[in-house]
C-alpha positions as CSV (number, residue, x, y, z in Angstrom):
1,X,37.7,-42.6,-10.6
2,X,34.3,-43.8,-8.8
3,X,31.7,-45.9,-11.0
4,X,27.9,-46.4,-10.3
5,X,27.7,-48.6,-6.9
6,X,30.9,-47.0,-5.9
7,X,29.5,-43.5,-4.9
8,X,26.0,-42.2,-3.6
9,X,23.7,-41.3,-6.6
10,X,21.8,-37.7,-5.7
11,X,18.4,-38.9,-7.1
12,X,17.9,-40.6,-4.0
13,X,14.8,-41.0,-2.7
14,X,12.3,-44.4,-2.9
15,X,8.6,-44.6,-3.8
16,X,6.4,-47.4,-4.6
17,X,3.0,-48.6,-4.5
18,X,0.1,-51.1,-5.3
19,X,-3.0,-50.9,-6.0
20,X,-5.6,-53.4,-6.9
21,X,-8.1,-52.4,-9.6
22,X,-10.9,-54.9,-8.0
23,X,-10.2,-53.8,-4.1
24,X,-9.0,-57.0,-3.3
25,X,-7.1,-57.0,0.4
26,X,-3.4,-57.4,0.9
27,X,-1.1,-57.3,3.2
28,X,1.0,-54.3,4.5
29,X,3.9,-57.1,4.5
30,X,4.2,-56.5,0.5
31,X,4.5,-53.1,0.2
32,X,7.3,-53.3,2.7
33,X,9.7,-55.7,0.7
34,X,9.1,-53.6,-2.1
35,X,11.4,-51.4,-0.4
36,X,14.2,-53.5,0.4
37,X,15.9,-53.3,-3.0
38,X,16.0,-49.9,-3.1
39,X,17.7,-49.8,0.2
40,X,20.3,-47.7,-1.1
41,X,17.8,-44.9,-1.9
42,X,17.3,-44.3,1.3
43,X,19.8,-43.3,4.2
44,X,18.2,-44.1,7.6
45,X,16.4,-40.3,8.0
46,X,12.7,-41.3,7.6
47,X,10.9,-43.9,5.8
48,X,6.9,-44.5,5.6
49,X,3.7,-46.2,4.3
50,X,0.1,-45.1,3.9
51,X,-2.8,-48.4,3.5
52,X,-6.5,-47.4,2.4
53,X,-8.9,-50.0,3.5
54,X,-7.3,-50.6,6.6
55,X,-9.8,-49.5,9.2
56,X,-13.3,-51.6,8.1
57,X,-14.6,-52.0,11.4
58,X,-14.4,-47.9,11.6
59,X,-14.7,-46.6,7.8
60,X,-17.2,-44.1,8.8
61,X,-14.9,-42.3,11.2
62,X,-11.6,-40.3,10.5
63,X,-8.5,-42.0,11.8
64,X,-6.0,-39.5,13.3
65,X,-3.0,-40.9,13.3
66,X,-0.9,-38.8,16.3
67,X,2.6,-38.0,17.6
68,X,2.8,-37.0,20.6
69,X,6.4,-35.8,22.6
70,X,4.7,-36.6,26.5
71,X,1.1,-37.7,28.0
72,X,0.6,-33.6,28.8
73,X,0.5,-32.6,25.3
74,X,-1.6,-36.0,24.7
75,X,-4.0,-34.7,27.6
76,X,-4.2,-31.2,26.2
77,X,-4.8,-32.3,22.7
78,X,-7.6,-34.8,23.7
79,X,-9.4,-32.0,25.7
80,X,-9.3,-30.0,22.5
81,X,-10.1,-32.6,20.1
82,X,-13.4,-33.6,22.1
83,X,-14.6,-30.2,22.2
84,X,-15.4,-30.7,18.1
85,X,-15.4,-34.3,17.8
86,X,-16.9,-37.8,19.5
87,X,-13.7,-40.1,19.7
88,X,-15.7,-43.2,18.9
89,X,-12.0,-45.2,19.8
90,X,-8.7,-44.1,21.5
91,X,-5.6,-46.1,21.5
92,X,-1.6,-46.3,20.7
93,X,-0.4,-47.2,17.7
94,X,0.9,-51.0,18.1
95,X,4.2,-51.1,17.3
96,X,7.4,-53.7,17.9
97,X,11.2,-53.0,19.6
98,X,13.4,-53.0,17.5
99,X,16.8,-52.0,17.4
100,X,16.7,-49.7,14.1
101,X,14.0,-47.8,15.3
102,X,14.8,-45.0,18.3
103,X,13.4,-42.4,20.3
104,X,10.3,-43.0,19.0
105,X,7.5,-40.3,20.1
106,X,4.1,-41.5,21.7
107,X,1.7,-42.5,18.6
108,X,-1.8,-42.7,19.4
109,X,-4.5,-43.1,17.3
110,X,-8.3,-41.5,17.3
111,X,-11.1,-42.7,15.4
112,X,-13.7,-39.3,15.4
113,X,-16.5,-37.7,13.7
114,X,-16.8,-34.2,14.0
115,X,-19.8,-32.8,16.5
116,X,-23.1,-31.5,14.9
117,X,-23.4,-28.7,17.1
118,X,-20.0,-27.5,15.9
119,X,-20.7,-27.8,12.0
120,X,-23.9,-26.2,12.7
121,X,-22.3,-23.3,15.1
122,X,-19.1,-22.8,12.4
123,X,-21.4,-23.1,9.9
124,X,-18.7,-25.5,8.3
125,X,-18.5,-28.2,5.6
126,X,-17.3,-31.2,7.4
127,X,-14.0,-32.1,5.7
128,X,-12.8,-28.5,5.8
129,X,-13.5,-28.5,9.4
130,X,-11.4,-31.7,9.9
131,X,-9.0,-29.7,7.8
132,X,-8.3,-27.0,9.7
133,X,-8.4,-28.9,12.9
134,X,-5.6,-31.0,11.6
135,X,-4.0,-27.6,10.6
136,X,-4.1,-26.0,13.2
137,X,-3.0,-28.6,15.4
138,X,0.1,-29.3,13.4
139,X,1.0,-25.0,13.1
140,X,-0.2,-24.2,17.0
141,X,0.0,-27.1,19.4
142,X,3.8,-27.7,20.7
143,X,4.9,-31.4,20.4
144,X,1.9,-32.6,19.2
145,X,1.6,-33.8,15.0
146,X,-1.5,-35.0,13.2
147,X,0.3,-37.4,10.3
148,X,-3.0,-38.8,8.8
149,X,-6.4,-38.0,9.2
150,X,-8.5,-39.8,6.5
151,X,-11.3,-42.5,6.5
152,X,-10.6,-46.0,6.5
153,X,-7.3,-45.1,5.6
154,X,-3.8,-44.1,8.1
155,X,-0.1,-43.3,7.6
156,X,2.7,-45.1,9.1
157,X,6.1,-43.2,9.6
158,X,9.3,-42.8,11.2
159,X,13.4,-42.0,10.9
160,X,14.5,-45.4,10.0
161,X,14.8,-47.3,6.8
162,X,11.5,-47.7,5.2
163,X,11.7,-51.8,5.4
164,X,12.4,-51.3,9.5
165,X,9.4,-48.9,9.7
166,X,6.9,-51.3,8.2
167,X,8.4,-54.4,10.4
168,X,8.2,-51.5,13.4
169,X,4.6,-50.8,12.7
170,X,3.4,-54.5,12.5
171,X,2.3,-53.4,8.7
172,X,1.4,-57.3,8.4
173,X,-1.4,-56.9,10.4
174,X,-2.7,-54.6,8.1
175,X,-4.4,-55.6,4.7
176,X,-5.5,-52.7,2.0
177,X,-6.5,-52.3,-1.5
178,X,-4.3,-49.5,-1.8
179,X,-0.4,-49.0,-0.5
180,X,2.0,-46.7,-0.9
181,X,5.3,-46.7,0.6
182,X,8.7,-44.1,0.8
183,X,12.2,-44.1,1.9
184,X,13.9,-41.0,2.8
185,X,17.0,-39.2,1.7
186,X,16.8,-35.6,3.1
187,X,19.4,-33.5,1.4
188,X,17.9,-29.8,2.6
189,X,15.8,-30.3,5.6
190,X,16.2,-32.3,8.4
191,X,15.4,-36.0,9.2
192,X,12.8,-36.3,11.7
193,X,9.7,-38.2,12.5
194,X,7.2,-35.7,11.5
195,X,8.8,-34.9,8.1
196,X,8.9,-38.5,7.2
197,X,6.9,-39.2,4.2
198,X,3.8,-39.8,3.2
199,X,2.5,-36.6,3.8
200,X,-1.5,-36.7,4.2
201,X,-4.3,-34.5,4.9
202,X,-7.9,-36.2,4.9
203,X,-7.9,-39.0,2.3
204,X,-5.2,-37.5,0.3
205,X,-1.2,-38.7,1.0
206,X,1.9,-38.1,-1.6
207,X,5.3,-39.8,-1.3
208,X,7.7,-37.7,-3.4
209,X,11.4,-38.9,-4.5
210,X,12.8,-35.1,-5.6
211,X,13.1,-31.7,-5.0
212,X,10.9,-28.6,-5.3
213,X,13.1,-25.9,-6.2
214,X,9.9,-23.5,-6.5
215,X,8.6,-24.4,-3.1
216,X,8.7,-20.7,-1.6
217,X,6.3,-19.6,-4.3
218,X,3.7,-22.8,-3.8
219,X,4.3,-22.0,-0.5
220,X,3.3,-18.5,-0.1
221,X,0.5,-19.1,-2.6
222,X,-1.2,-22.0,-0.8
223,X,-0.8,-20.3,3.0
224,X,-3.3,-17.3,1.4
225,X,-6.3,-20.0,1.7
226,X,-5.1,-20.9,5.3
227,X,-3.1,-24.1,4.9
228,X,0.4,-23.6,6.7
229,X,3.6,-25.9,6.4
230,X,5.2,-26.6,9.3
231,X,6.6,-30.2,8.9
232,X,9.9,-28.7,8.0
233,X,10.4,-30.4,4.6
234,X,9.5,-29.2,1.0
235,X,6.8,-32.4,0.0
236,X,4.2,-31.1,2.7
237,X,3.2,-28.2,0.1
238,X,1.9,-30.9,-2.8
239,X,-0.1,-32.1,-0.2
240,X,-1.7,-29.1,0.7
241,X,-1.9,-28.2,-3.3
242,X,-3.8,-31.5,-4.5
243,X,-6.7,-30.5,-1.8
244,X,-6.6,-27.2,-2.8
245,X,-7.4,-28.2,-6.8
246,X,-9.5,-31.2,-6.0
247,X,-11.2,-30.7,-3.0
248,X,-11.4,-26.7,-2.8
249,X,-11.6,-25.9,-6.3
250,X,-12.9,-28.9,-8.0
251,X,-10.8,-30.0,-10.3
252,X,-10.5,-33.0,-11.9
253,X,-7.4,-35.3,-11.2
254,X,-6.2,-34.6,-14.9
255,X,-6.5,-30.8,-14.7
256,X,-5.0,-31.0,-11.2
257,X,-1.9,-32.7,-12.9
258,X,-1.9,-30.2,-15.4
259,X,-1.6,-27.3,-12.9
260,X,1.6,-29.2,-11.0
261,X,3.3,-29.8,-13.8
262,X,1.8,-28.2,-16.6
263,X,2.9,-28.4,-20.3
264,X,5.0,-25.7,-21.8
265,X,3.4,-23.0,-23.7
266,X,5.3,-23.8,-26.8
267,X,3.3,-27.4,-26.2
268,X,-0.1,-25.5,-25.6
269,X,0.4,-23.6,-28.2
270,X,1.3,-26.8,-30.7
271,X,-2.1,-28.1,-29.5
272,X,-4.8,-29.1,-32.4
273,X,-7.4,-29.6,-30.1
274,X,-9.2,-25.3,-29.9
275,X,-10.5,-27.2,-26.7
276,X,-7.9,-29.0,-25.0
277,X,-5.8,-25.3,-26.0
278,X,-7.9,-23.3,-23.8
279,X,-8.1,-25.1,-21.0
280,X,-5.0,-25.7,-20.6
281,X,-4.0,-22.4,-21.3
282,X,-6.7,-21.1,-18.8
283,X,-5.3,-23.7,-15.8
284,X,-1.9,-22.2,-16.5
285,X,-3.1,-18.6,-16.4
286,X,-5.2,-19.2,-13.2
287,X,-2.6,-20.9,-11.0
288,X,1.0,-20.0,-12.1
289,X,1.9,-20.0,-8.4
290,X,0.9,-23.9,-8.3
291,X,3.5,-25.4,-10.7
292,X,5.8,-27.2,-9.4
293,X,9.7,-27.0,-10.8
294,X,12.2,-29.4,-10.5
295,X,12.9,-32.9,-10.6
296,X,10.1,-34.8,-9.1
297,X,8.2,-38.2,-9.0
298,X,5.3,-38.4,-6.8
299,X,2.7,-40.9,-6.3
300,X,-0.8,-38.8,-5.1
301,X,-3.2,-41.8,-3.2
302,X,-6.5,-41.4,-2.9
303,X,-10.4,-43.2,-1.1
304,X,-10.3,-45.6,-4.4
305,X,-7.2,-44.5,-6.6
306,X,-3.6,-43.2,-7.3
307,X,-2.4,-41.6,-9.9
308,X,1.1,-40.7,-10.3
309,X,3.4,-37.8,-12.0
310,X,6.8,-37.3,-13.2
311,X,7.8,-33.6,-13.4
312,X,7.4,-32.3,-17.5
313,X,11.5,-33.5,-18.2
314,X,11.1,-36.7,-16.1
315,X,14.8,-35.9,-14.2
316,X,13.4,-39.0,-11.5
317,X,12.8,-42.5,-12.6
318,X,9.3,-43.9,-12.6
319,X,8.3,-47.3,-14.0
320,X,4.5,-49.1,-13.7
321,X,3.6,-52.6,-14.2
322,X,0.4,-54.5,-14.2
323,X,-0.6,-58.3,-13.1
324,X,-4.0,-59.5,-13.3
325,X,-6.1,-56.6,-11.3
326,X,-3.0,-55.2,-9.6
327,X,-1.1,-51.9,-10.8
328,X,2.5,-51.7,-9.3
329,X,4.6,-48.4,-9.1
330,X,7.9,-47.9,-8.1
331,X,11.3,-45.8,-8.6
332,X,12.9,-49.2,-9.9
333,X,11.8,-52.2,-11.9
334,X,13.3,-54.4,-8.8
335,X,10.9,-53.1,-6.2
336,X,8.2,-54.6,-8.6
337,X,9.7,-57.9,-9.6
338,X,9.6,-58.0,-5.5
339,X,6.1,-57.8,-5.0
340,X,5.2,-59.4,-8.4
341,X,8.0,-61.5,-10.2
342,X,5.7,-62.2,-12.8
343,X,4.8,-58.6,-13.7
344,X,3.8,-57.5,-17.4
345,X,3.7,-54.1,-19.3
346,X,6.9,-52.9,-17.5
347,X,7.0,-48.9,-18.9
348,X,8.0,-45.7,-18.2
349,X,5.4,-43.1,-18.4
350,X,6.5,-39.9,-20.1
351,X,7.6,-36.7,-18.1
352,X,4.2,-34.6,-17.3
353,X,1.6,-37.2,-18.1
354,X,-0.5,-38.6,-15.0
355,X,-1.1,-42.4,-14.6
356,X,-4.3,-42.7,-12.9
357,X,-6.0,-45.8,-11.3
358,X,-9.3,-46.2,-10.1
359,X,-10.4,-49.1,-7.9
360,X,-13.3,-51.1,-9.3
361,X,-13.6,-49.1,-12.4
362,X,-10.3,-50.0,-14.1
363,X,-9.6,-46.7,-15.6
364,X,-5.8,-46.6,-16.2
């Protein structure tokens, strides 16, 4: 008979993050041995990190963060890209050898802002043009991947362990307020750089340690409003769902949570609030299509925040700690002892209940 250490454990799958309530700086080095504890999370299929903050000297421009599979496709999607945008700054992605990390694809970077004529001739609001460029990229141009496309904000990924990616990356160079980090243990879809985690679009980037068993339903419910998922892997769809609340429909991050992974009825019902009742039974009659089932833990980043979400019977570990102005994050107490030994308030928040941070105002 096989005991715990002796087997794999199926809730694979590492997240973790920090975030500093004051917007003090640090550096992409931390959030990367926050991962090396949980090494056995992960097996080798993707790992990644996403730093807001990052870009100073550009935080007025979007930062495309690119892969590309030859200089052609690079060509082609640099003609197309300046036909709606001024690329203020073009260049690859630094990274270092090393022998964990293979077959990498070319990864470029673009710092742009979308062309006045264009707005005015679409008649578009900037950030949904930039959305449905990025969209339509990813579904239309071959061998070519937008993986982050925020301000002052970008998305590091690969297939490799997530503590090779950030050393890959040069994530030391790098210092944010905010960072986020996963490592990958694909069990229905396939390990490749694209589907590596975190998944982004604008601002917004999730890292997820589950499964979405009622992925075909978000799916087919968020494709209607003209998002499509084609990284080949289920997480891309919460993405896509958190812009869809917050920045189409205009929901707040606590109504958004309670659309994902909304209470029962029988807890609705239970409900003393006449208030609280209603809306929560009007966010569950509006967008039934959005909840997501099964076991999930995500952690949702954000220009100046986080929050993150266990799915409503917590069936994937969460915990949070606090030090001073810093909130920490993680599938495991170790990953936060890494980054802060000295961490207080260790706790588990309860399945269904968002923890949400806020740089500079504290709220938490």
């Amino acid at each position: 008979m096989k005991i715990e250490g002796q087997v794999r454990i199926p809730s694979g799958c590492a997240i973790s993050a920090v975030i500093s309530k004051d917007g003090n700086k640090m550096s992409g080095e931390t959030i990367t041995n926050s991962m090396k504890p949980m090494h056995d999370r992960s097996n080798g299929l993707g790992g990644g990190f996403a730093g807001y903050g990052i870009y100073p000297e550009y935080k007025d421009f979007y930062a495309f963060h690119m892969f590309f599979d030859s200089r052609d496709t690079r060509k082609k999607c640099e003609a197309f890209l300046k036909e709606r945008f001024e690329i203020v700054q073009s260049e690859i992605i630094p990274t270092r050898k090393i022998p964990a990390i293979t077959d990498e694809p070319i990864i470029w970077r673009y710092f742009v802002a979308p062309l006045n004529s264009v707005l005015v001739s679409l008649q578009s609001e900037e950030k949904e043009f930039v959305a449905k460029t990025i969209i339509k990229i990813n579904a239309e141009m071959s061998g070519a991947y937008v993986f982050s496309s925020g301000k002052n904000m970008g998305a590091f990924k690969a297939v490799g362990f997530p503590e090779d990616v950030g050393i890959f990356y040069k994530l030391e160079d790098y210092e944010g307020y905010t960072w986020t980090a996963h490592g990958r243990y694909p069990t229905n879809t396939p390990g490749w750089w694209g589907g590596a985690h975190p998944f982004t679009l604008l601002d917004y980037s999730v890292v997820h340690n589950g499964e979405i068993s009622s992925y075909d339903a978000n799916r087919r419910f968020i494709e209607m409003f003209g998002y499509k998922c084609t990284l080949q892997t289920d997480t891309e769809v919460i993405t896509y769902i958190m812009d869809y609340l917050l920045r189409v429909q205009g929901l707040t991050l606590n109504e958004s949570a309670s659309v994902i992974a909304a209470p029962f009825w029988s807890t609705i019902a239970a409900k003393t609030d006449l208030d609280d009742q209603k809306k929560h039974t009007y966010l569950r009659t509006i967008f039934p299509s959005l909840l997501i089932t099964g076991p999930f833990s995500i952690i949702f980043a954000f220009d100046g925040g986080l929050m993150a979400l266990n799915d409503r019977l917590k069936l994937r570990s969460m915990v949070v700690g606090e030090k001073n102005d810093k909130v920490y994050i993680a599938s495991e107490e170790a990953a936060i002892r890494t980054m802060e030994p000295n961490a207080e308030n260790i706790w588990s928040p309860a399945g269904g209940e968002p923890v949400i941070v806020k740089v500079k105002e504290g709220a938490f």
